[in-house]
NUNUTI-833123 format. One record per residue (C-alpha): residue in three letters; x, y, z. Coordinates in nm, 3 decimals. Example, Ala and Ser with C-alpha at 12.3 -4.5 7.8 and 13.67 -1.06 7.14 Angstrom:
BEGIN
residuo ALA	px 1.230	py -0.450	pz 0.780 .
residuo SER	px 1.367	py -0.106	pz 0.714 .
END
This chain:
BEGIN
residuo UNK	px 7.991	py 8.100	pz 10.161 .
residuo UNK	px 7.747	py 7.979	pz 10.427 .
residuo UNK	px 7.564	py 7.792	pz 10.213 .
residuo UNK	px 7.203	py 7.672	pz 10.352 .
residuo UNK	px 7.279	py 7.687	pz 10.683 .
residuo UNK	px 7.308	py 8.044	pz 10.835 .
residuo UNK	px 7.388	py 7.891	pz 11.175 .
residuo UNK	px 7.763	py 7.767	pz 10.980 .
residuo UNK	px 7.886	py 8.148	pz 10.955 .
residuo UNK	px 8.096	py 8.087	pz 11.283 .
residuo UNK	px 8.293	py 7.808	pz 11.066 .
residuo UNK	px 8.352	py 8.064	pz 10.764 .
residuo UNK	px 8.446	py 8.329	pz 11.003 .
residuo UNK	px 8.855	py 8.267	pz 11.004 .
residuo UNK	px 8.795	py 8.282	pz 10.621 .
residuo UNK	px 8.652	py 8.582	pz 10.549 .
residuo UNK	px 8.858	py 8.746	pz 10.808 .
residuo UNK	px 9.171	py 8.671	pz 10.602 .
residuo UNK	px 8.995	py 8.757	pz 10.287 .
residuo UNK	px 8.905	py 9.136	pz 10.499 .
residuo UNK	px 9.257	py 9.162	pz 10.604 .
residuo UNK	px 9.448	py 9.071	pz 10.235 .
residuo UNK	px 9.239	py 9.273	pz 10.024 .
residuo UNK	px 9.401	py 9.604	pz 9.889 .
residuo UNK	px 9.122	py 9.936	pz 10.047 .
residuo UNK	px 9.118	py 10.236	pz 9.807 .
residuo UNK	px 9.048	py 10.401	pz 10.104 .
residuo UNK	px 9.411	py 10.362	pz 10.233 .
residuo UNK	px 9.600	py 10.257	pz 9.944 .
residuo UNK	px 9.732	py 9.938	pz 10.118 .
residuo UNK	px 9.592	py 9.652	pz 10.295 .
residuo UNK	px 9.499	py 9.618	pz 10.660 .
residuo UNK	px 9.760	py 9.352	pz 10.659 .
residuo UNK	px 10.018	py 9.570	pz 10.529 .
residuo UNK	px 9.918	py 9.822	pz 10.724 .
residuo UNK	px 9.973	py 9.622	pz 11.109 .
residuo UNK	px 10.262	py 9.371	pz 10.964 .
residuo UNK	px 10.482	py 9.600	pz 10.724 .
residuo UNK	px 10.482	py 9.347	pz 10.446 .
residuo UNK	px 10.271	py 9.159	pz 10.225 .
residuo UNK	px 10.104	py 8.837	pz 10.335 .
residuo UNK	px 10.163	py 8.529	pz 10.201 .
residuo UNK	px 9.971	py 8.204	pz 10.151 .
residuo UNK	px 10.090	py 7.903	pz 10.380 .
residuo UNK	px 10.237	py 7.716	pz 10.114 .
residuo UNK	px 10.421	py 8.035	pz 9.983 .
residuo UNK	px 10.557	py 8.037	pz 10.355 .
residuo UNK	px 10.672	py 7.664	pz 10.337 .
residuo UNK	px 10.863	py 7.748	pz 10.049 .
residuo UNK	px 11.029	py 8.095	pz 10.184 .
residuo UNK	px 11.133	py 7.890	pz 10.487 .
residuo UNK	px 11.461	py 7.742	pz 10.344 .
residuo UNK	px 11.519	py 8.073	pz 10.221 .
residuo UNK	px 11.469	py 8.256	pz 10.486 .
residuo UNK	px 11.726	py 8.010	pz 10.680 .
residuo UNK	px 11.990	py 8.085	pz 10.403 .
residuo UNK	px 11.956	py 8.432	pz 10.471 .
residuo UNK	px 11.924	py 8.471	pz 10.883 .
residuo UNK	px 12.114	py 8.712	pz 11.025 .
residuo UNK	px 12.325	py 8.606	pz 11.312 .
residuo UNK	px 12.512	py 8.910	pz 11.356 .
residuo UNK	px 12.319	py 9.125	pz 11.653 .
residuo UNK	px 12.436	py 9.435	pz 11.570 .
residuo UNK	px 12.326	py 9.455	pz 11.248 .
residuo UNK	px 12.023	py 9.261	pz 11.290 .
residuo UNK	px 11.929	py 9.550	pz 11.502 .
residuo UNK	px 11.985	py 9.793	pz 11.284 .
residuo UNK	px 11.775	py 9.611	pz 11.050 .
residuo UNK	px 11.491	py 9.647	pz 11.280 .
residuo UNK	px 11.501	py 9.971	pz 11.339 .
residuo UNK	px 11.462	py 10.036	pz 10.989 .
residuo UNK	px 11.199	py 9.830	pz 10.884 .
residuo UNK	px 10.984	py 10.011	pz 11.205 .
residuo UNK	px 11.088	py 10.337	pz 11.036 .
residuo UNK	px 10.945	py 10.161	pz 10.667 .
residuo UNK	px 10.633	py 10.074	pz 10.872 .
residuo UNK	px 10.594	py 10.406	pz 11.038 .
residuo UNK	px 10.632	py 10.603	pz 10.677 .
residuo UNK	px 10.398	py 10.350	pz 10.569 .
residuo UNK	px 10.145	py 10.381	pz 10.849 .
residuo UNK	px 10.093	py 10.783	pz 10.755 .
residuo UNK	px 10.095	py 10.786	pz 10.409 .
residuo UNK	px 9.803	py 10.547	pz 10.455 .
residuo UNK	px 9.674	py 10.823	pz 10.703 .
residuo UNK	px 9.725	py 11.060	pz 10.423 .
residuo UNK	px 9.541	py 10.899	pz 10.179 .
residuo UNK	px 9.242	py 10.837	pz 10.397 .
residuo UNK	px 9.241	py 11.205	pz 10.466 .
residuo UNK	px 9.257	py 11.300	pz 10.088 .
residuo UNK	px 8.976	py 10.991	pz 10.009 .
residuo UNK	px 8.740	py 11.150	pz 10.311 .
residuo UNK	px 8.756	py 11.497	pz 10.159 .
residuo UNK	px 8.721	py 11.430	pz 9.821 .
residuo UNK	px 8.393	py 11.230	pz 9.973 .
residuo UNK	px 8.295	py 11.523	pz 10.167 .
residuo UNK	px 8.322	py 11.785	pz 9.826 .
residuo UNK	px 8.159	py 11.525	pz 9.660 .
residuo UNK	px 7.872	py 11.508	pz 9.909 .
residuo UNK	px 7.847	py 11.886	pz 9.978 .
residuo UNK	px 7.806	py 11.930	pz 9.549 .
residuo UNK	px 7.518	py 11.730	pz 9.555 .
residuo UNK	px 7.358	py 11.906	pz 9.831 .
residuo UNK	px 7.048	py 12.156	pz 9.731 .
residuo UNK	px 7.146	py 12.527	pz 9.750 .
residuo UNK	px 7.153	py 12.657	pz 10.124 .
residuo UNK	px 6.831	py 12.734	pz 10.235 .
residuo UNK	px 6.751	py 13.095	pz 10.361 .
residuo UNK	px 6.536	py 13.121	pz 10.619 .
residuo UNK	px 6.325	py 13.459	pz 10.693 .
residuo UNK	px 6.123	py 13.489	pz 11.020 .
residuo UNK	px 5.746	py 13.342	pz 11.042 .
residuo UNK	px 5.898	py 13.024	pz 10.823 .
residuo UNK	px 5.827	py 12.690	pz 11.023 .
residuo UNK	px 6.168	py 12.498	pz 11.077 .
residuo UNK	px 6.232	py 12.139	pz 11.268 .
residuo UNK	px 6.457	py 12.197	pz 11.538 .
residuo UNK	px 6.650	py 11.921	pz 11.636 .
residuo UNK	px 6.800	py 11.889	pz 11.996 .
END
């Protein structure tokens, strides 16, 4: 994206920030947008187009609005630990994987030279 200018990267930067943030991690099973927002992103002009939408639908009643709220938090709390859950499952599936391809555990008897690390 730089092109042949490495001193441009600070241009590209809001760029491939966005690109970071919208893509879908295995990892977590969600984007990082997702995962701070509650909902999927969407491209300005999607956003231009939502907006006379979004006026139709506005909410005026307090009350309810509130209510609203407080369920969407609980959507993005649910949606906040399954991610956490996933990671966990990802990390030891990673870590069984790893330990398989270790060499069988080595057994040391006295007079063998070891590094010790401290």
């Amino acid at each position: 994206m730089v092109g042949s200018n490495p001193k441009e990267w600070s241009f590209k930067l809001d760029d491939a920030l966005w690109a970071f943030r919208t893509e879908y991690k295995m990892l977590t099973g969600t984007t990082p947008f997702c995962l701070l927002y509650g909902k999927a992103f969407y491209l300005p002009m999607e956003i231009e187009h939502k907006a006379f939408w979004a006026l139709k639908t506005c909410n005026l009643d307090l009350k309810e609005a509130g209510c609203l709220r407080l369920s969407q938090l609980n959507e993005l709390d649910e949606l906040m630990l399954e991610a956490y859950d996933n990671s966990l499952m990802c990390k030891e599936r990673t870590k069984k994987w790893h330990d398989s391809r270790l060499k069988d555990s080595k057994e040391f008897k006295e007079g063998d030279h070891i590094l010790l690390f401290n």
